[in-house]
N, C-alpha and C positions, 0 to 999 in steps of 0.2 A: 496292606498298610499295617504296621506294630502300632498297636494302641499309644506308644511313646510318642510317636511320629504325628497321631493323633492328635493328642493332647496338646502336644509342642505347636504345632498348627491352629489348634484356637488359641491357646495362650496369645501366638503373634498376633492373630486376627483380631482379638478384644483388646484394644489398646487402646490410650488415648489421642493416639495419630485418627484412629476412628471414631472419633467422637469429637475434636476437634480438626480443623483444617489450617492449611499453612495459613498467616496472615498474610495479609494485602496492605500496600501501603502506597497514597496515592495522596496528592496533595495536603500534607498534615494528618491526614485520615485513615487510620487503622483498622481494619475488620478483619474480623477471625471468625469464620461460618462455625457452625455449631451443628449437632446431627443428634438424633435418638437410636441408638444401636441395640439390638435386640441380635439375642445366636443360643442354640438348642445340639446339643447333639447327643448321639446314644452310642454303645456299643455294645455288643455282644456274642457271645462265647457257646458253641454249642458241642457237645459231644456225644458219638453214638455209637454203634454197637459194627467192628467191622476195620479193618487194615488200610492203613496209610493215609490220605487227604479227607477219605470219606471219612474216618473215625471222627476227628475232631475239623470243627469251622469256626471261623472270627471272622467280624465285619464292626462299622461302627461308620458314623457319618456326621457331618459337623455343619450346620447352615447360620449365615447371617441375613439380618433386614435392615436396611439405614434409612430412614426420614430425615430429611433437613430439619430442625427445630427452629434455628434461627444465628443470629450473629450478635459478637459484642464489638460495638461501635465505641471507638476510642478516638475521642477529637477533645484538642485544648486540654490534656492531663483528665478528661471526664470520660467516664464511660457509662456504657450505656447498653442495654439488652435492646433488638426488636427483634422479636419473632418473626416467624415464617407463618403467612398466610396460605390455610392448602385448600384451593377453591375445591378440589375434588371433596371433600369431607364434610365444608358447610353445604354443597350442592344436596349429599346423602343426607346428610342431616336433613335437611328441609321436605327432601320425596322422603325420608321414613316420619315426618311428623303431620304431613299432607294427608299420608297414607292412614294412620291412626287415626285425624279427622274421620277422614273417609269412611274407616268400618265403623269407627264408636258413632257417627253419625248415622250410620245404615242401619245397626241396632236397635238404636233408639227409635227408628220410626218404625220398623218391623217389631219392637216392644209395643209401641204407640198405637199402631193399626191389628194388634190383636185384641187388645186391650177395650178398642172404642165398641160402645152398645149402637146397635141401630138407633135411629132417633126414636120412630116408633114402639121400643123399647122403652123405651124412659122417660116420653110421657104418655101415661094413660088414653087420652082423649083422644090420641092420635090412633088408638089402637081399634077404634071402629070404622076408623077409613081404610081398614086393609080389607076387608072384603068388594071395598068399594073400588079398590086399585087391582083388586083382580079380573073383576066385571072388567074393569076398562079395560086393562090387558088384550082379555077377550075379544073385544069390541073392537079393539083396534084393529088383530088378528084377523077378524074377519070382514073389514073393509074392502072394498072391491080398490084394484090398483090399476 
């Protein structure tokens, strides 16, 4: 494909035929869909060391994406936008803000549970019952079963 050919090829494809749709007309009521169009392409040119096709190469590649956006609603000389609702996106929305709950909550308690002193730690008084909780330990240990 001549980079001409290329070119000429997205030119057609970015139009406003794709971005707009034919309207529809149905009892007084007018709607013209609406879309989000997005297109990328590249091309290029390589040459090397060597006789005939191998010496020099060209390539290049052209892509589109369309989302519905929405329509303009034309009733009684009034118009009017509604969009287009994409459950798929609120669905991700909601599992990636679940998800950030989720670890900033994880954190926080794995911050929290490093953080905490034994009880016996922090207060004094308790800290002569620890020999006393190891005797028992013992004791228990060696209870007949």
């Amino acid at each position: 494909m001549e980079v001409q050919q290329l070119i000429s090829g997205a030119r057609d494809a970015v139009s406003v035929k794709r971005v707009y749709g034919d309207p529809y007309e149905k009892n007084g009521l007018t709607v013209i869909p609406a879309a989000t169009v997005r297109g990328g392409g590249g091309i290029g040119v390589g040459e090397g060391e060597g006789e005939g096709d191998v010496a020099s190469n060209k390539g290049g590649g052209f892509g589109l994406m369309a989302r519905p956006s929405g329509a303009w609603i034309i009733a009684d000389g009034h118009v009017a936008w509604r969009p287009a609702i994409d459950v798929n996106r609120i669905v991700m929305g909601g599992q990636l803000v679940a998800l950030t709950a989720i670890v900033v909550t994880g954190r926080i308690l794995l911050a929290h549970s490093r953080r905490r002193a034994s009880l016996l730690d922090l207060v004094p008084d308790l800290q002569a019952l620890r020999p006393l909780q190891r005797r028992m330990s013992r004791l228990a240990r060696n209870l007949p079963r």
